[in-house]
C-alpha angles and dihedrals in degrees: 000000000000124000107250101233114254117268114246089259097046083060114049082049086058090052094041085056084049096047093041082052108053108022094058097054079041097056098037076057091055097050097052098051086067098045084060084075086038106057088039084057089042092053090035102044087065089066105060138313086250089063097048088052095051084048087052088055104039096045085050094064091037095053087042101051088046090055096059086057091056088107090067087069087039106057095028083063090047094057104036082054096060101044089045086053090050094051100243101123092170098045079044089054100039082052078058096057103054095056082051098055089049094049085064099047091049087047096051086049094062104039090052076053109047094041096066092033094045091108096049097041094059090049090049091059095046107247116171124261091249089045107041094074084059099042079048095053096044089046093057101043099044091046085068082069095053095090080052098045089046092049084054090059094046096050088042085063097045089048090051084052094056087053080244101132091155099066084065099045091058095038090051084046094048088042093056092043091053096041088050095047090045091048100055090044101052095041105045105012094040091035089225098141122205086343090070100055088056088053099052094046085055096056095034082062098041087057089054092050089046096053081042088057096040095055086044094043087048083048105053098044083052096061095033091243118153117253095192116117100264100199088207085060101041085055105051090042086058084045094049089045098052095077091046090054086043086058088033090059101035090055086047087054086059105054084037097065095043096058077047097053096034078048093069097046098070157299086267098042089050093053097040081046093060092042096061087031089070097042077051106054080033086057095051098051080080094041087049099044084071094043090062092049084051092054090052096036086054110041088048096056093050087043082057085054081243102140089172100051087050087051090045092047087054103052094048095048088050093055084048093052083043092054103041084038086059088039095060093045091064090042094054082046107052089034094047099089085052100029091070109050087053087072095028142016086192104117098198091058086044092057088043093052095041101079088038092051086058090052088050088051090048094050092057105080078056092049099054092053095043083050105051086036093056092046084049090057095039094053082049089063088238106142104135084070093040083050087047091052104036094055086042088054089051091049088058100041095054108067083037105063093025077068093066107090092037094056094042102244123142146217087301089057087049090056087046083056090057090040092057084043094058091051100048069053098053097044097045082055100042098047079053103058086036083062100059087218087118097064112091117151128213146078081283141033 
């Protein structure tokens, strides 16, 4: 006797259990990682005003150079996915290794990199001459973390895979607990200084990478899958990896010439501009969380050779990332007259902010589609194309904000300008899955 399909209701029902699921755990995941930075400034800031500055700097270059690395959680998803879909969990697991493998040569890259350069990286940025000794300490230190941080990305990746969001949500908890404890205890009990902070940043990651290692090692051994380096894997990890850092760069680039071009505006527009900066990358936490359960929904139906389960999981995680998109326009509406007073009581930056915080609200029903479409295509495997449009996105958005200040406009203009960026974004992603080219089935792309 046959199973009767599922009815069209059954079986959105069915995708809004998988994205609940996945995307929660996901988002709780997202939040922590920033309050890492925040509870170091908090510690530290009770020092002097010199050290806080040097933490400013320092966090800056290593959140920067971590950034870059994001690739490494992305395509490991993305694979895992496939092979997982395809019911081949030690094939799934050994895929896992390899981005984790890579994650520790390109560690161990950088970190042979920023020791040496320290000097000369926290002059690049700026950083004053009292404040430069302590940005140097803390970058020295803190780079001895970077193979860690990497190999959390990597096993991030190998857990989403695995359709497990939740691993990563305790072990970021119980990575902020410890790196707050540590913190507080080096730098006050031990009397360490700044030093201590980045100390304590650089065990407290350690730990995470080490609970990540032990659920994939478990794993592994589980499954009967090798856990030796295998040079053909690492390498087409790193090939898989190089469209997504070219989208990864292209989208810093970005943010990057915005801050420039609100920077000479004004003292007012720049820190109006931070402030909105940061409601924007908070806001997206929700939008990407979705996004990651995208990237794990997806890849594991194409692994199952299911192209129209893979069609029916991306409309209905469009119309998610639509409605919280929509639901976060009305929130940053009806909170911006009390959002803003909480990071300045200046109101001339408030009045400067206001308008821009409306653009912002407008731009997050795009958002939300541009989101959940770039984490479709990433759990696709499709990066080439995500590399092509997002170069091209960057190539629009530049004459466009570097306009701003000669034609007068102001910090508003500039969020128009990302605005505009976010829907070249939307339509290069939507004319792709429109398209259908993204949909290959298999264990591999």
């Amino acid at each position: 006797m046959t199973q009767a399909p599922a009815t069209p209701k059954a079986a959105r029902r069915q995708h809004d259990r998988e994205i609940v699921a996945l995307a929660v755990p996901a988002f709780g995941a997202l939040v922590a990682e920033p309050l890492f930075v925040m509870a170091d400034s908090a510690i530290v800031g009770h020092l002097g005003t010199a050290q806080l500055a040097g933490l400013g700097v320092a966090s800056a270059l290593l959140m920067t150079a971590v950034s870059v690395f994001v690739f490494l959680a992305y395509a490991t998803t993305a694979a895992v996915a496939r092979r997982v879909g395809a019911g081949d969990l030690p094939a799934a697991i050994r895929q896992g290794m390899d981005g984790i493998w890579l994650a520790l040569l390109l560690g161990t890259a950088v970190v042979a990199v920023v020791l040496p350069t320290a000097p000369f990286l926290i002059e690049l940025f700026g950083a004053s001459d009292t404040a430069a000794p302590y940005a140097t300490t803390y970058l020295r230190i803190s780079a001895l973390g970077i193979p860690a941080m990497l190999v959390v990305l990597a096993a991030t990746g190998v857990l989403r895979g695995l359709q497990d969001t939740r691993t990563p949500l305790y072990v970021a908890v119980a990575g902020f607990v410890a790196n707050a404890a540590l913190n507080v205890g080096l730098v006050y009990g031990a009397d360490l200084g700044i030093a201590g902070s980045a100390w304590g940043t650089v065990i407290a990651q350690c730990g995470m990478a080490a609970a990540y290692l032990v659920v994939v090692v478990r794993g592994a051994q589980q499954h009967g899958a090798s856990l030796r380096p295998d040079a053909a894997g690492i390498k087409a990890s790193a090939q898989a990896g190089v469209p997504l850092l070219v989208r990864t760069l292209s989208l810093r680039a970005i943010l990057l010439i915005a801050t420039a071009v609100a920077a000479r505006l004004g003292d007012a527009d720049i820190a109006a501009h931070q402030i909105i900066l940061s409601l924007w990358s908070l806001l997206a936490f929700a939008l990407d969380a979705i996004a990651i359960a995208g990237q794990a929904i997806i890849g594991r139906y194409l692994g199952a050779g299911d192209a129209e389960g893979a069609r029916a999981a991306c409309r209905r995680m469009v119309e998610w990332g639509i409605a919280v998109g929509v639901a976060l326009a009305l929130l940053v509406v009806i909170t911006r007259p009390f959002f803003l007073p909480l990071f300045t009581s200046d109101t001339v930056v408030q009045d400067t902010a206001l308008p821009a915080l409306l653009m912002v609200a407008l731009s997050q029903p795009i958002c939300g589609a541009v989101f959940i479409l770039d984490g479709v295509l990433m759990g696709a495997g499709d990066g080439p194309y995500l590399a092509w449009a997002m170069v091209l996105t960057l190539t629009v958005f530049t004459p466009v904000a570097l306009l701003v200040p000669a034609v007068g406009g102001g910090l508003t203009a500039i969020w128009a300008a990302m605005t505009l960026m976010m829907t070249v974004r939307m339509l290069t992603l939507w004319l792709r899955t429109r398209s259908g080219h993204w949909i290959v089935t298999g264990a591999t792309r």
